[in-house]
C-alpha positions in Angstrom: 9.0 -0.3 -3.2 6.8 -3.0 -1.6 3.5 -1.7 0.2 4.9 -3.3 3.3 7.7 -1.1 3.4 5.2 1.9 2.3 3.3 1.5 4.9 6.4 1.3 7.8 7.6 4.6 6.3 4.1 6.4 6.5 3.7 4.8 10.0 7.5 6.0 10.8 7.0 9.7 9.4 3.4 10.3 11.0 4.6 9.4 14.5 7.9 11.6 14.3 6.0 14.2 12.7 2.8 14.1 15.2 5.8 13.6 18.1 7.2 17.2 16.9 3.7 18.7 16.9 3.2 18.2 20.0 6.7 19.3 21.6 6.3 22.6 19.5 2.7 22.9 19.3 0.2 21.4 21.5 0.4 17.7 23.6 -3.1 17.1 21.9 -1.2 15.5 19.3 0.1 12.7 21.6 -3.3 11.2 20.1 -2.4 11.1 16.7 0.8 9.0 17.9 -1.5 6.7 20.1 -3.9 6.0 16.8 -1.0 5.2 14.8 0.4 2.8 17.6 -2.7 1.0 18.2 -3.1 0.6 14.3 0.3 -1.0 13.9 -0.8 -3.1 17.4 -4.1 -4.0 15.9 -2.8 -4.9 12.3 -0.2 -7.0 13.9 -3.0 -9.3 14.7 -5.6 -9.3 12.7 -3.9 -8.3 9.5 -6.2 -5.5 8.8 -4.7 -2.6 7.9 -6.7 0.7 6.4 -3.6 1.9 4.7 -3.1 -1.2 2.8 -6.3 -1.2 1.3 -5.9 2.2 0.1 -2.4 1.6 -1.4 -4.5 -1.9 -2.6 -6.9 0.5 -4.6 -4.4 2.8 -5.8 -2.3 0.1 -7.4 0.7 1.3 -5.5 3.4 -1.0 -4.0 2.8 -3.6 -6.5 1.3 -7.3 -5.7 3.2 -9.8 -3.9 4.8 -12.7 -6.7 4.8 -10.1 -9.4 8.4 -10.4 -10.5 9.9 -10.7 -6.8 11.8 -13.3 -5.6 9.9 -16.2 -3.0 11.8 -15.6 -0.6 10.8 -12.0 0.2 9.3 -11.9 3.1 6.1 -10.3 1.6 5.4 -13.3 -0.7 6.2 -16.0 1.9 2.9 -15.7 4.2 
């Protein structure tokens, strides 16, 4: 699995899970949502993203070229 896709499930999960949190538990969790938003908002521009580097560091996800086709949208930035 690429990082890029990594990194929309672990966005995807955290919101739905911090969205249940917060209908069963406490609205404070709302902000956990809103941090994940703004990150996605933020990376979207400057292409800095703390997950990335982690996953980066980790060596999971794999490196972009490394056996996949050019045409993936992860190799052709």
């Amino acid at each position: 699995m690429k990082r890029e896709s990594i990194i929309r499930l672990f966005a995807g999960t955290v919101i739905l899970a911090s969205l249940a949190l917060a209908h069963y538990h406490s609205l404070n969790w709302l902000w956990v949502t809103a941090f994940v938003g703004f990150n996605l908002l933020q990376s979207s521009f400057t292409k800095f993203c703390p997950l990335e580097i982690i996953l980066k560091k980790l060596g999971v996800g794999g490196s972009c070229g490394a056996g996949e086709q050019s045409g993936d949208s992860c190799c052709t930035r």
